[in-house]
C-alpha positions as CSV (number, residue, x, y, z in Angstrom):
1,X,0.0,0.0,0.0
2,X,1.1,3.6,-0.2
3,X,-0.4,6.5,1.6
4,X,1.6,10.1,0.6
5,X,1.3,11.9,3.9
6,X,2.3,15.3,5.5
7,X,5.7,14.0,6.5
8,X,6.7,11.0,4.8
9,X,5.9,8.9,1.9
10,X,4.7,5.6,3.9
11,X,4.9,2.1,2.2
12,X,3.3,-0.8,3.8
13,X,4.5,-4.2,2.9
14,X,2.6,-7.3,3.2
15,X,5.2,-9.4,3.3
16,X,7.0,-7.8,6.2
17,X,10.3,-5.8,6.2
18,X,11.9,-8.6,7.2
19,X,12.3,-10.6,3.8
20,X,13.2,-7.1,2.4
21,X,16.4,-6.6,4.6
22,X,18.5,-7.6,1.6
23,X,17.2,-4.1,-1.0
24,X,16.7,-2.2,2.8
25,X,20.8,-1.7,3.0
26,X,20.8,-0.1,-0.5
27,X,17.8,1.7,-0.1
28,X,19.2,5.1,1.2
29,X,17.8,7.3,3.8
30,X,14.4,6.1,5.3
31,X,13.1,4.5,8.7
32,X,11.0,1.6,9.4
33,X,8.2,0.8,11.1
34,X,6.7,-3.1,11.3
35,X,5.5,-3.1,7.9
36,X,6.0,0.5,6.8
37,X,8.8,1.8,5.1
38,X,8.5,6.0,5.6
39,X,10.4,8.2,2.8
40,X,10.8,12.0,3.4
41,X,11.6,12.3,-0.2
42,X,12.1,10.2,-3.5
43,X,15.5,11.5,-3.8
44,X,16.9,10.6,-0.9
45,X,16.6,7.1,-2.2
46,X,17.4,4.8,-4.8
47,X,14.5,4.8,-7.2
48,X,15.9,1.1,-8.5
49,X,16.2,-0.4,-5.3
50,X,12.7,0.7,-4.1
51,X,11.2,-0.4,-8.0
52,X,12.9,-3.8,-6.8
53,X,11.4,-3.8,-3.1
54,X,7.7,-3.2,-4.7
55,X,8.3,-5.5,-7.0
56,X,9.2,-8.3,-4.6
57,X,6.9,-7.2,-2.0
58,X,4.0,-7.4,-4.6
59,X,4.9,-11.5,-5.7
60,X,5.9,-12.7,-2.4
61,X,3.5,-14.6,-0.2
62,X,2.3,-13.1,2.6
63,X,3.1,-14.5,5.9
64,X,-0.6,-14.1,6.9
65,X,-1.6,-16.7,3.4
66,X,-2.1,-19.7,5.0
């Protein structure tokens, strides 16, 4: 999901942030939450690496799919 908000750009992953530790260390400058990734702005990051992280977050299984 995506929700732009007043001070960050907040992602929320399904799958968790967990599986995406790998594209999280090449992301650039964000935080975390549980499932939420918050952005201040697009180019603080790197706009493959997130493309990647959507991408994978999208075809992954959820761990709530039983």
């Amino acid at each position: 999901g995506f929700s732009p908000r007043k001070q960050n750009l907040t992602l929320y992953f399904m799958v968790g942030l967990e599986h995406l530790a790998p594209w999280l260390e090449r992301l650039g400058k964000h935080k975390t939450g549980n499932s939420c990734l918050y952005i201040k702005k697009l180019s603080d990051v790197n706009m493959d690496t997130l493309a990647d992280m959507i991408r994978e977050g999208y075809t992954a299984k959820s761990p709530y799919e039983h």
